[in-house]
C-alpha positions in Angstrom: -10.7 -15.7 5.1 -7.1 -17.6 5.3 -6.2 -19.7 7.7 -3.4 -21.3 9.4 -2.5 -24.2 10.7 -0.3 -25.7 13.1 1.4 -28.1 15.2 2.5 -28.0 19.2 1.9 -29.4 22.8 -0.1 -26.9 24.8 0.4 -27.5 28.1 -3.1 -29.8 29.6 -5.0 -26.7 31.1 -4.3 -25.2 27.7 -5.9 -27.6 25.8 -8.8 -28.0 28.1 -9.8 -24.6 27.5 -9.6 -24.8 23.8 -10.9 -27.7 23.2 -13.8 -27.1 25.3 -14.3 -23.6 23.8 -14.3 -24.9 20.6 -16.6 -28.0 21.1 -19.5 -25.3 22.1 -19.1 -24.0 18.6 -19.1 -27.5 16.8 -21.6 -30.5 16.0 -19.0 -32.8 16.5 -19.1 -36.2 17.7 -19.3 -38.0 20.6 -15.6 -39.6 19.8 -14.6 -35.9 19.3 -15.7 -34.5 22.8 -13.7 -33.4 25.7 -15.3 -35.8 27.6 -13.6 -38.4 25.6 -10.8 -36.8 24.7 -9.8 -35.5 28.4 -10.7 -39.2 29.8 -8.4 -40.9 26.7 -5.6 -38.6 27.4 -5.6 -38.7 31.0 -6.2 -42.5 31.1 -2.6 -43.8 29.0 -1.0 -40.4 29.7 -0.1 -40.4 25.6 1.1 -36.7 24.4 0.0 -36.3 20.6 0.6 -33.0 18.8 -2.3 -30.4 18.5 -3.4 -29.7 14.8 -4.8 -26.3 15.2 -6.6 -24.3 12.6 -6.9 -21.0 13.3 -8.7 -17.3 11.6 -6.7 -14.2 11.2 -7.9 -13.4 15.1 -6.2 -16.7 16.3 -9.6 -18.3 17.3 -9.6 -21.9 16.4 -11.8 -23.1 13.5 -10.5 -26.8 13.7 -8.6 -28.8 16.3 -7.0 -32.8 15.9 -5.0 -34.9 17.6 -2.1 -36.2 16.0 0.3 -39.2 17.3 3.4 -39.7 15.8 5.0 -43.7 16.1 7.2 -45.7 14.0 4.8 -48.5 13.8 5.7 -52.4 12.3 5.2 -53.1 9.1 5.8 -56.4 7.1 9.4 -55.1 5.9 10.1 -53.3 9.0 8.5 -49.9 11.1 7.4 -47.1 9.3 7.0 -43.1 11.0 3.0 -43.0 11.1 0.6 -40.2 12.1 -2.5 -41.6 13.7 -5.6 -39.2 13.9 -6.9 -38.9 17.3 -4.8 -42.1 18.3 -1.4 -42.2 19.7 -0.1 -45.4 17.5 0.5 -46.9 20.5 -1.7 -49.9 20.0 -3.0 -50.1 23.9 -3.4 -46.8 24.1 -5.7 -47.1 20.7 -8.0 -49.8 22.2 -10.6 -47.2 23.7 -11.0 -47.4 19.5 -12.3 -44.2 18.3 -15.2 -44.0 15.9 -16.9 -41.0 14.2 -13.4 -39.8 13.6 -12.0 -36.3 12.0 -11.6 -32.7 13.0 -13.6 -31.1 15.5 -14.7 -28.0 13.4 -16.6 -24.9 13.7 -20.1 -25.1 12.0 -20.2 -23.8 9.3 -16.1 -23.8 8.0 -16.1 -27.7 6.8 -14.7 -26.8 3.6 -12.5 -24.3 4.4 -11.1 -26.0 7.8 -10.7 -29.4 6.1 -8.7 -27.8 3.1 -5.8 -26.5 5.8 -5.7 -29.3 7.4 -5.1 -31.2 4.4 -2.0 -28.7 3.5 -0.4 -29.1 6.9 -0.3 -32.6 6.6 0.9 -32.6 3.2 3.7 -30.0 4.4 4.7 -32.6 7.2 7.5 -34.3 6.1 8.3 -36.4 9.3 5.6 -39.1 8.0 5.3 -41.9 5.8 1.7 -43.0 6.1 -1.4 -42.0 8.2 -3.9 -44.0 9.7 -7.6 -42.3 9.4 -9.5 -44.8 11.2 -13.5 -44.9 11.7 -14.1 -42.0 9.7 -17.1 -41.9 7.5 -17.3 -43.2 4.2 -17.4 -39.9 2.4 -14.8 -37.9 4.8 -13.1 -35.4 3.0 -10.0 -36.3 5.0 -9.5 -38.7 1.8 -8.9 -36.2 -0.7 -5.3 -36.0 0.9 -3.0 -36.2 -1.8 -1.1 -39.6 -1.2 0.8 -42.2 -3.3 -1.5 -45.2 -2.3 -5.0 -45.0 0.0 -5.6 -48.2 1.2 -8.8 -49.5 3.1 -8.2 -51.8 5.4 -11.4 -52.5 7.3 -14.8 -51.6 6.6 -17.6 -51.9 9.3 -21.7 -51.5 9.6 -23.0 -49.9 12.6 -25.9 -51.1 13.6 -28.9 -49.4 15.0 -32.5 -48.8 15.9 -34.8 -46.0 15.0 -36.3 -44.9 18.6 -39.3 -42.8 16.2 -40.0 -46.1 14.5 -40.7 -48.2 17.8 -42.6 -45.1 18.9 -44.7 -45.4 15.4 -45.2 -49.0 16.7 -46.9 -47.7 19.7 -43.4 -49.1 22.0 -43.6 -52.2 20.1 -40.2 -52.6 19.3 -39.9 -56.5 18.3 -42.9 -56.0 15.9 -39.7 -54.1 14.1 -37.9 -57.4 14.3 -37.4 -60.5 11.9 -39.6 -63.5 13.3 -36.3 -65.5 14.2 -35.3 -62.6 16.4 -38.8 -61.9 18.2 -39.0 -66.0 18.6 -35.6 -66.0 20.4 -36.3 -62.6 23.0 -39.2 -64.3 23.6 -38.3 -67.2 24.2 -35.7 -66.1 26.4 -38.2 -63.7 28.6 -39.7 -66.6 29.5 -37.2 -68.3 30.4 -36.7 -65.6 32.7 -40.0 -65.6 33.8 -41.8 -63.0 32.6 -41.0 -59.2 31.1 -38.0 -57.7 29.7 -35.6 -57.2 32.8 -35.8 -54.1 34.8 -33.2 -51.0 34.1 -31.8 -49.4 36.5 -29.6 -46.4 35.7 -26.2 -45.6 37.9 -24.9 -43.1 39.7 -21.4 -42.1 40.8 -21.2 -44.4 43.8 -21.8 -47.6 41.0 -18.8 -46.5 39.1 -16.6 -49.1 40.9 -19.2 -51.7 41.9 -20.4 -51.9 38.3 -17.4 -52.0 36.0 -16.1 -54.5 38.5 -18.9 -56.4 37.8 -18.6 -56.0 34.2 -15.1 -57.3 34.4 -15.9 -60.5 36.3 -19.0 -61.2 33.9 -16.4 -60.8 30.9 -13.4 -63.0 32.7 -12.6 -65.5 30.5 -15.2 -64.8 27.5 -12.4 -63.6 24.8 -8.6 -64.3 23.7 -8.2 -60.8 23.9 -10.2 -59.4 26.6 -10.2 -55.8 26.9 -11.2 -55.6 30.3 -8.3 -57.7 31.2 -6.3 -54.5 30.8 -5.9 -52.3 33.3 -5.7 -49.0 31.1 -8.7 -49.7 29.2 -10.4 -50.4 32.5 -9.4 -46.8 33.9 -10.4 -45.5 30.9 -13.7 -46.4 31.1 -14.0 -45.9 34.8 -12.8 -42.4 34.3 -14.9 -41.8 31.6 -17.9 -43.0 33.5 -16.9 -40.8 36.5 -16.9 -37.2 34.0 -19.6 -38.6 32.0 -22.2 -39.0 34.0 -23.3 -35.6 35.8 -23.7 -34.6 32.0 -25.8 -37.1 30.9 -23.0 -38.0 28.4 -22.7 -41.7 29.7 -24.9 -43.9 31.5 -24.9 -46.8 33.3 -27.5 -49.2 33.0 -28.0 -52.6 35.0 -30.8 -55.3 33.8 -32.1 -57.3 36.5 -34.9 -59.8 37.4 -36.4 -62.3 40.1 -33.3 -64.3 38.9 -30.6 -62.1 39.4 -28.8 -59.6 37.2 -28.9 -60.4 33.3 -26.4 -57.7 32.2 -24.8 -54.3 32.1 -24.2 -51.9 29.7 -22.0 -48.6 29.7 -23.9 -46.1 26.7 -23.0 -42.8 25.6 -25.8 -40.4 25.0 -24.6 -37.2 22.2 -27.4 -34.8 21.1 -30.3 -37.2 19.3 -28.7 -41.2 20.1 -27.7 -43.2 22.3 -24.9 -45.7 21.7 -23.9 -49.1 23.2 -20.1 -48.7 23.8 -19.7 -51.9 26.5 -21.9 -54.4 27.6 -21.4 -57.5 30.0 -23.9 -60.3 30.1 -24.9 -63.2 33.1 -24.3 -66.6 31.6 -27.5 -68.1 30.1 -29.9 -70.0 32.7 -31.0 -72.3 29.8 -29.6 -73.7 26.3 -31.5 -70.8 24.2 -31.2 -68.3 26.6 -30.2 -65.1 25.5 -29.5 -62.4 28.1 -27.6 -59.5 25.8 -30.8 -59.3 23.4 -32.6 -59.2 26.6 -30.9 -56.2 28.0 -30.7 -54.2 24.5 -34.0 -55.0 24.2 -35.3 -53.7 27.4 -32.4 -50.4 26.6 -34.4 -49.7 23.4 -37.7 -49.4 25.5 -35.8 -47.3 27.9 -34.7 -45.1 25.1 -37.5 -45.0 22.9 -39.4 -43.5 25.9 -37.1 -40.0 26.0 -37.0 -38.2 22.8 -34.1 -39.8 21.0 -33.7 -40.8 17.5 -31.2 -43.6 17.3 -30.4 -46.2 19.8 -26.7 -48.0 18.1 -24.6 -50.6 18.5 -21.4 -48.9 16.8 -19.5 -50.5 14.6 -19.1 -54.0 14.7 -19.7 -57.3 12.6 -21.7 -59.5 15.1 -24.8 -61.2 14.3 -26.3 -60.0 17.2 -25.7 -56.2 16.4 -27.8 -56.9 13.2 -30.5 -59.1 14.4 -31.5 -56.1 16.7 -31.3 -53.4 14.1 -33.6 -51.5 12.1 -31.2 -49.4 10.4 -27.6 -48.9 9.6 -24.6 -47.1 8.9 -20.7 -47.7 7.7 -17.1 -46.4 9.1 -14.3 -47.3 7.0 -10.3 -47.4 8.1 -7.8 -46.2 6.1 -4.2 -45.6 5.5 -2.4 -43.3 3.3 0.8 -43.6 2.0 3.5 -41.8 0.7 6.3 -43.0 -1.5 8.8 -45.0 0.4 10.8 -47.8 -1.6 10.1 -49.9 1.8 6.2 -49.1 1.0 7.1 -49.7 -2.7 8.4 -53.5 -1.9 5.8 -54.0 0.6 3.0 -52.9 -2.1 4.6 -55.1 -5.0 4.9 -58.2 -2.7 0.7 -57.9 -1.7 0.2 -58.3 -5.2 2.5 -61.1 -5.4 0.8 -62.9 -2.6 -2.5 -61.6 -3.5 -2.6 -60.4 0.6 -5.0 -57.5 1.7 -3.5 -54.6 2.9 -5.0 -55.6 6.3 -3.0 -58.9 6.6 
């Protein structure tokens, strides 16, 4: 069956419906959700185009989001698309992961082959930014004059069945130097892994409040700091949790609160996406493998299969994993002599394409 593809701005209401209508139809990711989606858009108020694919009926087989921005480059700004980003970098900082089209089950091939012939027929672009996709994404197979790499990144995770196998004995799944330092730090905290407690609407506020003042000062560049980023994940809090989608969990003990964490929760995993923690109470205190800890029991007991960290290089992230994964970030280029100069002067310096 042929399809078509194209580009526009449906109006908001618009894209609600068909987003929504087509998300019932999919297996698409959490990143790839209206709950995300709606709460990015409505957050930075960014307008990217609308790739649609659509069947001789006009039902949609794929959908994307597509910004357009003349974003800096070493010898000067160059027109990008971003997929599902904006190119604005604040607008980008939710930073999406599990990246591509939203598609139909079932039409992969067939979906990802016309979206790869409306980009190649859009002319209003020098080089597109494909970033957290998975290593294998078709999406690649875009014919460009140079694919570039630029970052590369594990995601880190826990496999609920295998605590379950362990009869709920998750740090048995654990190196030594890991179980030592949890349990060291529970007793420092005098006892157990903290209690969770899940949130409601009315801890929206309270919460990520709380999560801002635990994070003041912790980083050079402190998302919470930003005002967008924290409407963003206020608002996607607020649509996410009647749905189960997000949750809010708070780790406390005879002490005091030891951390929060806002998770997503998408068909079989959950996945960390923030997480604020109380200062330590003692030199080798450590109250963030506390809390994941104590989120892994409180996952492993409801019948999911993954509990992740998403992508990220910390130590910690892998100290508390039992498994992993990989998202890569790319950018494809087409000829430009400014690309040209830029490429030839990389291999001069001997520079990554990420410097």
């Amino acid at each position: 069956m042929t399809l078509s593809a194209t580009f526009s701005q449906p109006d908001r209401a618009t894209l609600a419906q068909r987003w929504q209508a087509l998300e019932a139809r999919s297996d698409g990711s959490f990143f790839l959700g209206w709950t995300w989606v709606s709460a990015w858009l409505d957050s930075y108020g960014v307008r990217p185009d609308l790739l649609a694919i659509t069947d001789a009926a006009g039902s949609d087989v794929a959908l994307a989001l597509v910004g357009h921005a003349m974003q800096p480059r070493p010898l000067g700004r160059v027109a990008t698309l971003s997929l599902n980003q904006s190119g604005d970098p604040q607008a980008d900082r939710p930073y999406v992961e599990y990246n591509g089209l939203l598609m139909e089950k079932g039409r992969k091939g067939e979906a990802t082959a016309a979206a790869l012939a409306a980009f190649a027929r859009r002319r209003d672009w020098r080089a597109l930014r494909l970033s957290g996709i998975a290593p294998d994404s078709p999406l690649l197979a875009l014919p460009a004059r140079r694919r570039t790499r630029i970052d590369q990144s594990p995601v880190y995770q826990v496999d609920l069945d295998a605590v379950r196998a362990a009869d709920g004995d998750y740090l048995s799944l654990l190196s030594s130097n890991t179980r030592s330092q949890i349990r060291r730090a529970m007793k420092d905290h005098g006892g157990p892994l903290p209690d969770v407690s899940v949130g409601g609407l009315d801890d929206v506020g309270p919460w990520l409040d709380e999560m801002a003042a635990l994070n003041g000062g912790r980083h050079a560049d402190n998302a919470w700091d930003d005002t967008g980023f924290r409407s963003f994940v206020a608002t996607i809090a607020a649509r996410g949790l009647p749905s189960g989608a997000v949750e809010l969990l708070r780790f406390t003990d005879a002490g005091g609160v030891v951390g929060l964490l806002v998770n997503f929760v998408h068909r079989s995993a959950a996945m960390n996406y923030q997480s604020a923690f109380a200062p330590p109470r003692t030199a080798k205190d450590k109250p963030g493998l506390l809390c994941h800890a104590a989120a892994v029991g409180h996952y492993a007991a409801r019948d999911l299969s993954r509990y992740s960290l998403l992508a990220g290089k910390d130590r910690y992230k892998q100290s508390l994993a039992t498994c992993e994964e990989r998202l890569e970030w790319w950018v494809l280029e087409r000829f430009s002599p400014r690309l040209e100069a830029e490429a030839l002067l990389r291999r001069l310096l001997r520079r990554p394409a990420s410097a």
